[in-house]
GUVOLUM-970680 format. One record per residue: residue in one letter; x, y, z of N, C-alpha, C in turn. Coordinates in steps of 0.001 Angstrom, whole numbers, plus 500000, padded with zeros to 6 digits. Atoms other than C-alpha are relative to their C-alpha. Layout:
aXYZXYZXYZ;...
END
This chain:
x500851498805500000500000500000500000500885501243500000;x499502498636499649501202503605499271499873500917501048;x500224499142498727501681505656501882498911501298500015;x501183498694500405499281508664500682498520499127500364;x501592501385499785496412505390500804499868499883501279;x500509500224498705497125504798504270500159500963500885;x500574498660498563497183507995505827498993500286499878;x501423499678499762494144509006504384499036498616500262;x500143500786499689492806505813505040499549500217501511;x499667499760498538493958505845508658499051500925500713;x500518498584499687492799509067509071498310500007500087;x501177500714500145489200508708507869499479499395501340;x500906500996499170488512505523510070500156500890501493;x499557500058498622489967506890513215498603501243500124;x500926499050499861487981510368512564498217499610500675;x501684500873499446484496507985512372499724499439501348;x500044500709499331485739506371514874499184501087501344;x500556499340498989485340509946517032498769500503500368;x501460499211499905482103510701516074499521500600498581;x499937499023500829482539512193512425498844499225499028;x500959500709500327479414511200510352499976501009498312;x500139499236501489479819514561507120501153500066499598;x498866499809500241482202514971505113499658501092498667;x499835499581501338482523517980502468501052500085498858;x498426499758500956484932517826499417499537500673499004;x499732498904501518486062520176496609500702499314499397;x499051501317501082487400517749494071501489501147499618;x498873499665500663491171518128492722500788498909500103;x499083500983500139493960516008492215501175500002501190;x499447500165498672496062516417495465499671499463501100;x500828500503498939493411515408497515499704498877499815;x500156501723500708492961511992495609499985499308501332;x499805500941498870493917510141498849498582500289501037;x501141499134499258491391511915500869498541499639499502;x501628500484500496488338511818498852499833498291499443;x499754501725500266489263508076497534499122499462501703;x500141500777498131489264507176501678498347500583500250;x501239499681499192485977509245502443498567499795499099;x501037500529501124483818508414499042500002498389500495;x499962501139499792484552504958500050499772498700501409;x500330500367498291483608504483503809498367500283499891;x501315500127500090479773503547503748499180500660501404;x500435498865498866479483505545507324500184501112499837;x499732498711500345479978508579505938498857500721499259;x500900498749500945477710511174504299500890501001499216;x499084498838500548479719512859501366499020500512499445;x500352498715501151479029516366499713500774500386499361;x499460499668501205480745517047496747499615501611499366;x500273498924501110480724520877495591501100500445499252;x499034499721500912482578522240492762500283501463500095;x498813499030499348483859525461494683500237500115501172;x499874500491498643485403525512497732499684501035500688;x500739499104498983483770528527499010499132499847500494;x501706500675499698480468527166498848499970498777500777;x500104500498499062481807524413500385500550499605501352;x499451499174498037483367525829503467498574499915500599;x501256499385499312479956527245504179499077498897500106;x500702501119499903478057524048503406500531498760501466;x500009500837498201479784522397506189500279501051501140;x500292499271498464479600525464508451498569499273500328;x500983500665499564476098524972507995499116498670500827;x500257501452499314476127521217508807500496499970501511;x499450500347498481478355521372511796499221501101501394;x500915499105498526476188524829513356498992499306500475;x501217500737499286473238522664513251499695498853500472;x499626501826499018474819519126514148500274500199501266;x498972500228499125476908520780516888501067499109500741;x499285500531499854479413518486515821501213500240499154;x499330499928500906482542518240513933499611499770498576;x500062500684501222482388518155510137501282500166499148;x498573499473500596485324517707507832500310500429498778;x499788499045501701486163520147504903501228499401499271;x498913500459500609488497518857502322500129500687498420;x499922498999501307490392520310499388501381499475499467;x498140500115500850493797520106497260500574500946500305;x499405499002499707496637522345497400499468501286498946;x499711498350500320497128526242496189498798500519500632;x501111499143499541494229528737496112498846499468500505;x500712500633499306491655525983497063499640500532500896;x499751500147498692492693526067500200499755501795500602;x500292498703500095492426529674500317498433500878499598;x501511499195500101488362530188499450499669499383501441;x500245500669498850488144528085502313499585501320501401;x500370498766498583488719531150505054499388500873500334;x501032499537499580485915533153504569499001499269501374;x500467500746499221483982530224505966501103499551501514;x499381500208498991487095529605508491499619501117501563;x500233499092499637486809533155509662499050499836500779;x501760500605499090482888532328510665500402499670501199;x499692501117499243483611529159512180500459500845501344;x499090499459498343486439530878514903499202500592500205;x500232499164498877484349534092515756498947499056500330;x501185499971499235480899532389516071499885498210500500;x499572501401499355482725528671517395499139498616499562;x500403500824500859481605526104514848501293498957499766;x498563500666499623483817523018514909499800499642498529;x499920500426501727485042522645511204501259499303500475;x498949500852500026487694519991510841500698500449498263;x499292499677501741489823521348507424501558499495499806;x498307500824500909492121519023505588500386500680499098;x499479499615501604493813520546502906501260499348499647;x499225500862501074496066518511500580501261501342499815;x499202499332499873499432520061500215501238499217499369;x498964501076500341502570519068498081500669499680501328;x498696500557499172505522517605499770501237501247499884;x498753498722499536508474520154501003501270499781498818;x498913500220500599510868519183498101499227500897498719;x500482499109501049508257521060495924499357501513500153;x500047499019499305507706523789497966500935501108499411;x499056498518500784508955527658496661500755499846498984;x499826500029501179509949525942493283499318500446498831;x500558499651501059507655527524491509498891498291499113;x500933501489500538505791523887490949498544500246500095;x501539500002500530502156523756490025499242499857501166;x501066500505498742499527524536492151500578499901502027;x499177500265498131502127524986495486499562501541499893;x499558498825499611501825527737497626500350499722502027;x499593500298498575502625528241501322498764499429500845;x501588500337499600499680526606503140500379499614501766;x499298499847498113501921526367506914498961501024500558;x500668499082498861499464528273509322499226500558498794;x500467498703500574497829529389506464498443501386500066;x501038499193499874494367530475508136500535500527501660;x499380499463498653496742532143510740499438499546501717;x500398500458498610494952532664514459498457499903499999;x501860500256500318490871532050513007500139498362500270;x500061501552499312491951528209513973500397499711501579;x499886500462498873491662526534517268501525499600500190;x498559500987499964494943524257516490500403499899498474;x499396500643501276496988523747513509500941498922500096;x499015501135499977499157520591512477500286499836498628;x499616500257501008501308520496510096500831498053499989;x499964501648499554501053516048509455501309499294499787;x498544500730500398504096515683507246499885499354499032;x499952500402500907504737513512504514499592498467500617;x500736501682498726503367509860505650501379498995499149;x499143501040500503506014507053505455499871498506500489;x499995501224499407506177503573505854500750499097500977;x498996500548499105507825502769509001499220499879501297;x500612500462498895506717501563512145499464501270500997;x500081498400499425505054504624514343498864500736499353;x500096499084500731503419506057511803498115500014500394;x501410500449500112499918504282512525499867501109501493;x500207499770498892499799505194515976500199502078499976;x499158498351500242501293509258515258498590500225499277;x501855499419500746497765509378512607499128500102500951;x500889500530499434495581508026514760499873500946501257;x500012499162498883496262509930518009499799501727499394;x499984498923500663496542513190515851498413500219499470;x501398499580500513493031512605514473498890500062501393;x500951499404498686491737512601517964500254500711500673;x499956498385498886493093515632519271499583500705498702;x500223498950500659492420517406516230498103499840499900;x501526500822499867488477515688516372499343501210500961;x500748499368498700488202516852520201500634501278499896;x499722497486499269489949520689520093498911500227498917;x501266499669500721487180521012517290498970500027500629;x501044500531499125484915519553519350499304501095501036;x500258499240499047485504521926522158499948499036501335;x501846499313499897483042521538524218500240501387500613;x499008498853499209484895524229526196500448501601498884;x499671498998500214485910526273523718500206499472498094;x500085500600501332484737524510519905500050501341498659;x499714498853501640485793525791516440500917499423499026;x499231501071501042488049525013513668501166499596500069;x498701500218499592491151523320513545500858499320498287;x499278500169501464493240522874510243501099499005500351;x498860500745499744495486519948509429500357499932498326;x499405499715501355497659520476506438500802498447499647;x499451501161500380498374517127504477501007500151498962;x499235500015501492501420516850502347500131498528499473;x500506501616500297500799513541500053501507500238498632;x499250500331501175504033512393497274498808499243499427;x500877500979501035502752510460494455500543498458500314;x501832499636500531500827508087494033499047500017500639;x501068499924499013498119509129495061498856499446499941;x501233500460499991495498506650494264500634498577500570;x499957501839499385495070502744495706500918499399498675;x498997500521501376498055500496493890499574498651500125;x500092501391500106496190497177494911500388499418500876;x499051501064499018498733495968497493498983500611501136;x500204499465499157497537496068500908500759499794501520;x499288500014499350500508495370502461500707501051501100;x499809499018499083501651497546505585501034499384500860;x498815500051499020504694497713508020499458499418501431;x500216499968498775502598497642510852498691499617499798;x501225500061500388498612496850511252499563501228500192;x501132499106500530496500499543509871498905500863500942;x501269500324499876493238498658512147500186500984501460;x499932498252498357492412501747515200499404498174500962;x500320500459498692491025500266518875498455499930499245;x501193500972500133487904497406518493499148500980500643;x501137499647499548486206499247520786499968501937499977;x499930498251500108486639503080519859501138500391499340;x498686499686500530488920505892519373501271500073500465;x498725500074499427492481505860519827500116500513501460;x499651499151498660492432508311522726498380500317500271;x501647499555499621489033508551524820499992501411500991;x499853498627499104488709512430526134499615499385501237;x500940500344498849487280512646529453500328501738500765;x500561498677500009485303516616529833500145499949501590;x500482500076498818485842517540533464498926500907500323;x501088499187499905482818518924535131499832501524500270;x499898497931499913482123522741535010500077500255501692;x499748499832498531483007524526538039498613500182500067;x501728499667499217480166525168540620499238501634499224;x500832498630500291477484528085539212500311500924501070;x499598498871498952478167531329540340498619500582500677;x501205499964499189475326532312542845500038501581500313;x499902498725499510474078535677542589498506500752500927;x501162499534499470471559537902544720499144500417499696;x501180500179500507468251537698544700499204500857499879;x500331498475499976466413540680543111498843499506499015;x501202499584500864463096541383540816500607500688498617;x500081499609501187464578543422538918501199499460499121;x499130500780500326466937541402537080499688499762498112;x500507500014501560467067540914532984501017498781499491;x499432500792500731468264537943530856499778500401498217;x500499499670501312469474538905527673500719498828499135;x499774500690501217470569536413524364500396500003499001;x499587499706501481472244536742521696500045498721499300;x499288501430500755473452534202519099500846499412500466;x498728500934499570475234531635519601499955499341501869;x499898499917498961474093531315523085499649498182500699;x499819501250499575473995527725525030499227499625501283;x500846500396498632471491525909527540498931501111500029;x500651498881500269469067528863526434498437499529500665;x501370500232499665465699526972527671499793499568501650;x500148499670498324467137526567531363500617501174500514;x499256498746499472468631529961531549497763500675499808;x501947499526500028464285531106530241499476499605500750;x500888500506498829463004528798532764500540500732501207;x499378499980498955464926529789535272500050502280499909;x500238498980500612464424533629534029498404500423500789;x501677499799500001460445533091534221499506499409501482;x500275500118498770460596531919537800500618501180500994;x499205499012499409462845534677538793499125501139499887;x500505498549500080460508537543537558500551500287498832;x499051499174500688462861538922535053499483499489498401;x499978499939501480461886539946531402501068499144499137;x499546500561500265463805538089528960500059500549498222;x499906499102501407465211540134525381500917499294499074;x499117501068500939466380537706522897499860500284498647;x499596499552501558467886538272519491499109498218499201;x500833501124500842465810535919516842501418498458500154;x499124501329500381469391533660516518500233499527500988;x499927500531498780469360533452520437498949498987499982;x501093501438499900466315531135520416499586499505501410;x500473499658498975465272532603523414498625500736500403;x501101499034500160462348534611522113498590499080500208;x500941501011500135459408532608523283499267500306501899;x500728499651498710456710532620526392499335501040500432;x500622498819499235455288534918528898501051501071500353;x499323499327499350458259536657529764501302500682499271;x499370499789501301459658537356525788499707500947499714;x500540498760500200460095541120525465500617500269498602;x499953499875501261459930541503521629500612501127499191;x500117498900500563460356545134520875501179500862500884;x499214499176499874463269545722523061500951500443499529;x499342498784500816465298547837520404499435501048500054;x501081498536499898462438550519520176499931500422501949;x500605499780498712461328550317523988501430500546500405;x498538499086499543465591551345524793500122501077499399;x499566498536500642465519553291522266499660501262500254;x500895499094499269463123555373524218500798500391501375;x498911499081499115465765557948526598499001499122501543;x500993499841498364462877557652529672499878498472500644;x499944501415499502462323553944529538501239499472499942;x498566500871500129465848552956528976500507500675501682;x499922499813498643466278555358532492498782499486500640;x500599500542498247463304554102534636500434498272500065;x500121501533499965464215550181533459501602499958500405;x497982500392499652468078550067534993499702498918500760;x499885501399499236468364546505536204501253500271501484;x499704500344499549469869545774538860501456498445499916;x499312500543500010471566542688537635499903499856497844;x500167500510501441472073541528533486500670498864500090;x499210501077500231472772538045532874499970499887498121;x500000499852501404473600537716529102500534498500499544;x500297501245500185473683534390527148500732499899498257;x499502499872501323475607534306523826500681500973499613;x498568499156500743477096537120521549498985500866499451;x501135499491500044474261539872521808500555501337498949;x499219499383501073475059542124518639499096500728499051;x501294499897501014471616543441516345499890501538500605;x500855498491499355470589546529518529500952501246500974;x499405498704498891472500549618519580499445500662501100;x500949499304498582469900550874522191500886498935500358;x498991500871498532470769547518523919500941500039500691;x498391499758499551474578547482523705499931501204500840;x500360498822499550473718551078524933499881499636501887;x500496500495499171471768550050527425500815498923501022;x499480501225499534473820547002528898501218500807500545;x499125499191499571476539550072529921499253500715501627;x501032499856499005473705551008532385500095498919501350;x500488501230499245473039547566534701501162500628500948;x498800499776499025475067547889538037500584498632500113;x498721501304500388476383544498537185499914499158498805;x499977500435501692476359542826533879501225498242500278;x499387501569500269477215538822533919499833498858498793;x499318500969501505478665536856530684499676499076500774;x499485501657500025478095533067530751500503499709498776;x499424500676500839480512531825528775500852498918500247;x498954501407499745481855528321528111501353499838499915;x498762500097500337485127529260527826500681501369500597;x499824499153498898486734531372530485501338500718499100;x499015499549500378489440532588527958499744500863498988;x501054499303501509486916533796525111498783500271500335;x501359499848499789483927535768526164499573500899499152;x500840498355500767481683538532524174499998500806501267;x500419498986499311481666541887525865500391500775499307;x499804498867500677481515544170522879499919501164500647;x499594498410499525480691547580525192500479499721501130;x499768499558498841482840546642527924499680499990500941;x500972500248498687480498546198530557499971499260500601;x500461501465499413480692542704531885500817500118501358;x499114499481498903481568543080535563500343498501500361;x500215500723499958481609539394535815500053498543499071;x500095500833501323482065536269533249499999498660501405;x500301501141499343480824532585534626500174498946499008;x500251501154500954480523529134532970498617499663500056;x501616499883499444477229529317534843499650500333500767;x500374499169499132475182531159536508498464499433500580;x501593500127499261472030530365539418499334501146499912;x500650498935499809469572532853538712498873499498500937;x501351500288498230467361532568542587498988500466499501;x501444500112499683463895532144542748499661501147501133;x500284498663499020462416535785544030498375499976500290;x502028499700499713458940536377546070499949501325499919;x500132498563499605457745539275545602498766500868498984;x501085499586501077455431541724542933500623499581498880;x499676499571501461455616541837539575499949501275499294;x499634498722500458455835545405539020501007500259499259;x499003499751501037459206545209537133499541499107498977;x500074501415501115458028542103534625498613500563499455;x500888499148500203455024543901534602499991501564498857;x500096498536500335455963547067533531500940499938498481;x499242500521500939458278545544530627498619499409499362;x501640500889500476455161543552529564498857500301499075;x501294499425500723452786546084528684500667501257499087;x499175498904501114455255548756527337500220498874498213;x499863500896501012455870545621524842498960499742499249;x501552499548501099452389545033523879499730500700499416;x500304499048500625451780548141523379500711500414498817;x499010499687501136454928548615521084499632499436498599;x500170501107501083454033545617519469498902500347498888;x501519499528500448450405546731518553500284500752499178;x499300499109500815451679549610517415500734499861498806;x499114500214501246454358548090514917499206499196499222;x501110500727500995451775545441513791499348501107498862;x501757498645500395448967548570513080501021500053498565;x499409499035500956452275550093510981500260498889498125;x499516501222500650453240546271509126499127499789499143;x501563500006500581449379545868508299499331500765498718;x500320498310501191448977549253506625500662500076498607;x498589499102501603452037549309504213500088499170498849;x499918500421501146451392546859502100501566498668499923;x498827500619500189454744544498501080501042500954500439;x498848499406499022457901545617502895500449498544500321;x499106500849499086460800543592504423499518499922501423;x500371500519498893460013543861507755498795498852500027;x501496500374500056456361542693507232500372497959499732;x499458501544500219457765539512505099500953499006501126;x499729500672499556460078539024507631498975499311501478;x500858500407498789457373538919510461498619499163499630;x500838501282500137454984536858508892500413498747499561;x499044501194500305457436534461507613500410499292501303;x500061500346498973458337533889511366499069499266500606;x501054500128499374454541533443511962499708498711499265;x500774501123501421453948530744508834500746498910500530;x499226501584499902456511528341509640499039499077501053;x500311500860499213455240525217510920501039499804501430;x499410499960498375456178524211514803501350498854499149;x499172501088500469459420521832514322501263500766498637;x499582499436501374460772524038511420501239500816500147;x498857499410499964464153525607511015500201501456499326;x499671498598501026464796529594509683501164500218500074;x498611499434499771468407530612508569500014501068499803;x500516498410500009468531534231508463501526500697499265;x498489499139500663470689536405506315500592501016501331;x499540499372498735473347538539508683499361501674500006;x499906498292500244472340542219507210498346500177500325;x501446499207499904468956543414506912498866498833500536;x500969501054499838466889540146507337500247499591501490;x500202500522498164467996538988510897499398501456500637;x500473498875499151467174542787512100498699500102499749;x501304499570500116464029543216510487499072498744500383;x500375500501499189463211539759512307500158500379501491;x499237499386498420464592541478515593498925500371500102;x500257498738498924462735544178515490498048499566499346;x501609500357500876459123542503513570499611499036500611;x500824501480499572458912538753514944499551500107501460;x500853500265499070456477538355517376500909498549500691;x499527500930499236457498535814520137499320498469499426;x500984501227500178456481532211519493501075498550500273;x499138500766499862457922528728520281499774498792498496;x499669501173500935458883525735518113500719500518498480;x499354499227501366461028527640515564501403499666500220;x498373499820500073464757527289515288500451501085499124;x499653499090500907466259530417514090501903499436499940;x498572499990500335470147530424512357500651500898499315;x499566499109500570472372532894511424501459500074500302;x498740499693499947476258533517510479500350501215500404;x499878498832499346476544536354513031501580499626500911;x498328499645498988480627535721514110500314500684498993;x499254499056501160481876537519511176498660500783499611;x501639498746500686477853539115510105500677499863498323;x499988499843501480479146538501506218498708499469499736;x500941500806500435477023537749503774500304498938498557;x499135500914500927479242535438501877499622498549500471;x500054501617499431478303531710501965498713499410500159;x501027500248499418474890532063503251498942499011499509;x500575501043500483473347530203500575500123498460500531;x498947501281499969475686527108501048499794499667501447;x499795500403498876475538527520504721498242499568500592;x501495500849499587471537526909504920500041498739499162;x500144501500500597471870524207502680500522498889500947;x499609501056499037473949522458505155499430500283501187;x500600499997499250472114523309507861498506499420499862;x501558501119500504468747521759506226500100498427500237;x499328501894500081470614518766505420500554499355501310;x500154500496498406471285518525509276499004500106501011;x501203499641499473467878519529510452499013498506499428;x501008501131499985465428516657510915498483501053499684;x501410499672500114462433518483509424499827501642499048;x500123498958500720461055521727507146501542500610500211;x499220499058499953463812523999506728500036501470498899;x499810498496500640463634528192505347501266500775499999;x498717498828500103466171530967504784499622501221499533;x500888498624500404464872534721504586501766500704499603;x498981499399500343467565536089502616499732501551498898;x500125499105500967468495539534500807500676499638498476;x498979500635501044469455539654497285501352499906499558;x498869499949500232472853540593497124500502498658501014;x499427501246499060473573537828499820499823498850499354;x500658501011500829471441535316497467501111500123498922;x498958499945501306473826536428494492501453499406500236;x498843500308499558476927536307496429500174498539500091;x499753501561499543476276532251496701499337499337499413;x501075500792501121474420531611493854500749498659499829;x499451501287500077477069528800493423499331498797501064;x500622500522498483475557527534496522498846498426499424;x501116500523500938472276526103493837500898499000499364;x499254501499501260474935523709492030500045498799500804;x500281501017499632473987520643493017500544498403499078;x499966501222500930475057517462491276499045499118500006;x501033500727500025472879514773490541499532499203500888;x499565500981499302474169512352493239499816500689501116;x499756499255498963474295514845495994498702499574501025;x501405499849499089471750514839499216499649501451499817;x501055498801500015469154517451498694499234500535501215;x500565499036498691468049519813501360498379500263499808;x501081499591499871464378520192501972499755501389500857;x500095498683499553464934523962502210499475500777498545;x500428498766500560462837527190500881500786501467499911;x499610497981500100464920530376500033499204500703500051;x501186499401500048462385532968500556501762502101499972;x499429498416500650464515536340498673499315501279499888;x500489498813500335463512539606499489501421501032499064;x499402499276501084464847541332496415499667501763499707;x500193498614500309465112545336496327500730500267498979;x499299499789501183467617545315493582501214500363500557;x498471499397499577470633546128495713500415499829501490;x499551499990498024472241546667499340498970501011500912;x500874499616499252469585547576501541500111500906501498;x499352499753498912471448548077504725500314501626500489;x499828498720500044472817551382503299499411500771499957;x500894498665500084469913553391502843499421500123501902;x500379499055499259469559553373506503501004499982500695;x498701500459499060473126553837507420500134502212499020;x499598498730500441474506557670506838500771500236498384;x499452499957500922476082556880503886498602500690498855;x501194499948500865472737557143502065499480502093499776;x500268498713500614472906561048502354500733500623499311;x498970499431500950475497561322500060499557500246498557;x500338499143500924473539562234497283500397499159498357;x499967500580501279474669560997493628501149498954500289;x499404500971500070477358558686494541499373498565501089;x500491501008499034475232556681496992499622498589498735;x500913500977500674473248554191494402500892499508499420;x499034500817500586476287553057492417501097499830501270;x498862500851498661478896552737495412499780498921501285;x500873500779498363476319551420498147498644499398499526;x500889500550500589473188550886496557500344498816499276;x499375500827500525474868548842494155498358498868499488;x501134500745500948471872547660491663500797499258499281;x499392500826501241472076544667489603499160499427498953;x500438500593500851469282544124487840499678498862499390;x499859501163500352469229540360487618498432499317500496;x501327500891500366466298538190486574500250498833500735;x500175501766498764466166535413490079499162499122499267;x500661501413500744463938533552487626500668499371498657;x498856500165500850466175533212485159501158499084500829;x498989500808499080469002532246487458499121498425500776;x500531501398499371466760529515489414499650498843498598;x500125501202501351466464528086485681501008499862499951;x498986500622500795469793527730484792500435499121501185;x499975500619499932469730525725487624499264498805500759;x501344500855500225466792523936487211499332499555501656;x500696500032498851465483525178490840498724500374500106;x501102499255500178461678525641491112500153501187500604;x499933498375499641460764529315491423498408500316500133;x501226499104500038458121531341492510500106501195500364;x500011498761499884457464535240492609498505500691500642;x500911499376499002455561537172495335499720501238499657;x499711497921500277454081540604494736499157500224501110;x500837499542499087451188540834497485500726498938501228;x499638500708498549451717539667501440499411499077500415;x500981501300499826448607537308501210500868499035499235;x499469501256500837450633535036498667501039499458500584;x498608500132499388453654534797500862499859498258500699;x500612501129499051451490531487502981500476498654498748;x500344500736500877450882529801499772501434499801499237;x498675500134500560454287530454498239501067498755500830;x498720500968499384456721528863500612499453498685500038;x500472501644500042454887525236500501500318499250498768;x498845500773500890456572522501499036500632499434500731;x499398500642499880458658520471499376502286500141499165;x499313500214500229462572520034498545500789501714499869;x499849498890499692464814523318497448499345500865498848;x500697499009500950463064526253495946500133500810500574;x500065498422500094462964529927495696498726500700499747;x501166498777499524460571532410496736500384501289500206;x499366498978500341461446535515495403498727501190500345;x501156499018499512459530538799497220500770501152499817;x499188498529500674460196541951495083499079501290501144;x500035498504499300460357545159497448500300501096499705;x499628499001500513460923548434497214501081500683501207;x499378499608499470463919549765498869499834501430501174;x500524498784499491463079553377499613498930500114501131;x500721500037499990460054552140500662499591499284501735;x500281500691499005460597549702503345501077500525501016;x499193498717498765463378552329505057498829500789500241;x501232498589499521459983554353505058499489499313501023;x501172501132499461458059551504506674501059499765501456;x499597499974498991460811550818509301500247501243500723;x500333498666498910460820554647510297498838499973500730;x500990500013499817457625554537510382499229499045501633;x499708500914499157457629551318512546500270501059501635;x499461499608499097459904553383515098499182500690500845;x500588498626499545457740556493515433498772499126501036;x501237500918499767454778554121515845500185499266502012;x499867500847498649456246552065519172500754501198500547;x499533498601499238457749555540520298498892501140500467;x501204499263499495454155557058520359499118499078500325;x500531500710499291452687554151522093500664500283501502;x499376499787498344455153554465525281499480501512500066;x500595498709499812454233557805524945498721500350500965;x500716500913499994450935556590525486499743499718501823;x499984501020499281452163554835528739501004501124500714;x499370499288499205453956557983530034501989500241499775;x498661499949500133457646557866528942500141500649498413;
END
């Protein structure tokens, strides 16, 4: 057996052995050993796309919504290099990607030889661990050196402590396909009963125990962990509970919907000063908040990883692995008073949603409302997760998802696809169009491939949306070609060339009837730009003259 056969080989089994069940590859000829070993292991689930950007993101997707390892694979040069958009992700918002990349051998290295480039550290400090494997040889050692290597590189992916990606750079001589023999120096075969090396997670320290108050707030961001006993434990305490759509915290009696507007309000952001903030993920959508969260006279991070926490403004007087939030007797005058300012907001933004006809927000808040219970939404990072922020009504049985560690909108296609294809049941994606364009590759499917039983649902204004309500937008004649950035492109056209059903929305009643179906399709909802920056002012004024209303 060639040595290129039995590392990837090796490699492979031991990986399955830890738990590894996806595998994505970008075909090329360096990687031969690699995809040979993982096309050929009947425990495996391969995806095959034909760029490796799209399929970075296709196994972000898989591994955000497995919360397990998945392993990316590629050949040497630039390959390896579309790859780190999706790497990038992975580290800030801790997605365990496992990335092989194929790599000559060091004798062809800075010769100017085909297809080499430097690929040592090459997604610098956006990886957990790097390992550079070496050239594989046939000498005694070599089994045991794979094998242990694929289970530390398995478990620092893994985390659980502190999960994300970890790159192992393969350099393979020729040849690189099976020669027939299966002769070996040493035996081949990992441990009968597992993997080489069995972790063993020690238990989190004791919860940090804080005092017991009313007025107390749990807030959520993305990415956040144990989110339905931090709410329970929230809704016995008294304490409101302000969760970003990708927190997957927004749900119950005690789910304050509208707090972006309600902070945004000077009077209520001063009479509501907590007392304590416990925060739950990587809270990032709403500047009142962040605002706001500078306020609390103590502000406590749980994070699983005492070395890496979120505290974008600074504020966290405190970081835990976990936190007891105590059981308080007492009124409800603070949970109360959060409660009805919210209704009222809410009412208010409905009245405004109702009135206007088609708009983004609107689509995104009844799109929230349509999904069946059990059902998955991936959410674009720019305009579509906010205008679920600040539109979706509370409700349970939804899974929301969104690439909010980096907020690009590179991949997104690719990365709901793999997130469908790891979801046991319906799966959506409320995306804008430039984000939809950016990953149109995303739609290339081969014949052989597993198919995602996901709905794109494209709100299309013709351009970048973001900017018309960002200051840039009063710049007058250079705004629409530098930021606006129109493109004019026929989404029904494109979903033909590759032969994805399509459908086109013009009223808000058709929106129910549109997304049903089955398998992947596009649901394209033409907006008007100008129109739905009117509609979210509008929105504002609306839940700003309700508290009004209510005295603040």
């Amino acid at each position: 057996m060639n040595p290129a056969t039995a590392l990837a080989g090796v490699l492979v089994d031991e990986l399955i052995r830890c738990g590894l069940t996806e595998v994505v590859l970008a075909p090329g000829s360096r990687s031969a050993p690699l995809a040979l070993a993982a096309h050929a292991d009947s425990r495996l689930r391969l995806h095959v796309r034909i760029d490796e950007r799209s399929a970075a993101f296709l196994a972000l997707g898989l591994a955000k919504r497995a919360e397990k390892p998945v392993v990316l694979i590629c050949t040497s040069g630039t390959a390896a290099a579309n790859f780190f958009p999706a790497v990038i992700e992975a580290h800030e918002s801790g997605v365990p990607l496992l990335v092989l990349t194929a790599d000559r051998p060091p004798e062809l290295r800075g010769t100017g030889a085909n297809q080499t480039i430097d690929q040592v550290k090459l997604f610098g400090s956006a990886v957990r661990w790097f390992a550079e494997v070496g050239v594989p040889e046939e000498r005694p050692g070599q089994v045991a050196y794979w094998r242990s290597l694929a289970c530390r590189a398995y478990q620092r992916a893994a985390g659980p402590m502190d999960a994300g990606p970890v790159h192992l750079n393969l350099a393979f001589r020729e040849p690189l396909i099976p020669d027939g023999d299966s002769a070996w120096c040493e035996s081949l075969d990992g441990d009968a009963n597992g993997p080489w090396i069995r972790s063993r997670v020690a238990p989190p320290s004791a919860a940090l125990h804080i005092s017991p108050t009313r007025r107390g707030v749990l807030v959520v961001g993305d990415g956040a962990s144990n989110v339905r006993r931090y709410v329970a434990a929230a809704g016995m305490a008294g304490w409101p509970v302000l969760s970003e759509p990708s927190g997957n915290g927004r749900y119950g009696d005690h789910a304050v919907s509208t707090y972006h507007f309600l902070l945004g309000n000077q009077a209520f952001a001063e009479a509501h000063v907590p007392d304590v903030v416990v925060t739950l993920g990587r809270p990032g959508l709403s500047r009142p908040l962040l605002s706001w969260l500078k306020r609390a006279q103590e502000h406590i991070v749980v994070a699983q990883d005492l070395t890496r926490w979120p505290d974008p403004t600074r504020s966290a007087t405190q970081v835990a692995q976990a936190v007891e939030i105590p059981v308080t007797a007492g009124d409800d005058d603070w949970l109360n008073s959060w409660r009805h300012a919210d209704l009222t907001a809410r009412d208010a933004i409905d009245q405004v949603l109702d009135s206007a006809g088609m708009s983004e927000p609107r689509t995104a808040r009844d799109l929230g409302a349509l999904l069946p219970n059990g059902a998955q939404l991936f959410c674009g990072s720019s305009l579509p997760i906010r205008d679920l922020d600040w539109a979706m009504r509370p409700r349970r049985g939804l899974r929301l998802m969104a690439c909010r560690g980096a907020s690009g909108i590179d991949g997104v296609v690719s990365a709901a696809i793999g997130a469908a294809l790891a979801h046991n049941g319906p799966s959506y994606a409320l995306v804008g169009d430039l984000t939809f364009l950016h990953d149109q590759n995303g739609l290339i499917l081969g014949p052989r491939e597993p198919r995602p039983d996901l709905c794109l649902v494209v709100a299309n204004n013709d351009g970048g949306g973001i900017f018309s309500m960002l200051p840039q937008a009063g710049l007058g004649a250079p705004f629409e070609r530098v930021f606006g950035t129109p493109h004019g492109v026929d989404l029904g056209y494109l979903a033909a060339a590759t032969g994805t059903p399509y459908t086109r929305v013009e009223e808000p009643d058709e929106l129910s009837r549109a997304i049903k179906g089955d398998g992947l399709r596009i649901v394209e909802v033409r907006t008007d730009r100008a129109a739905s920056v009117a509609v979210r002012g509008k929105m504002r004024e609306a839940a700003l003259a309700g508290l009004t209303t209510l005295g603040y």
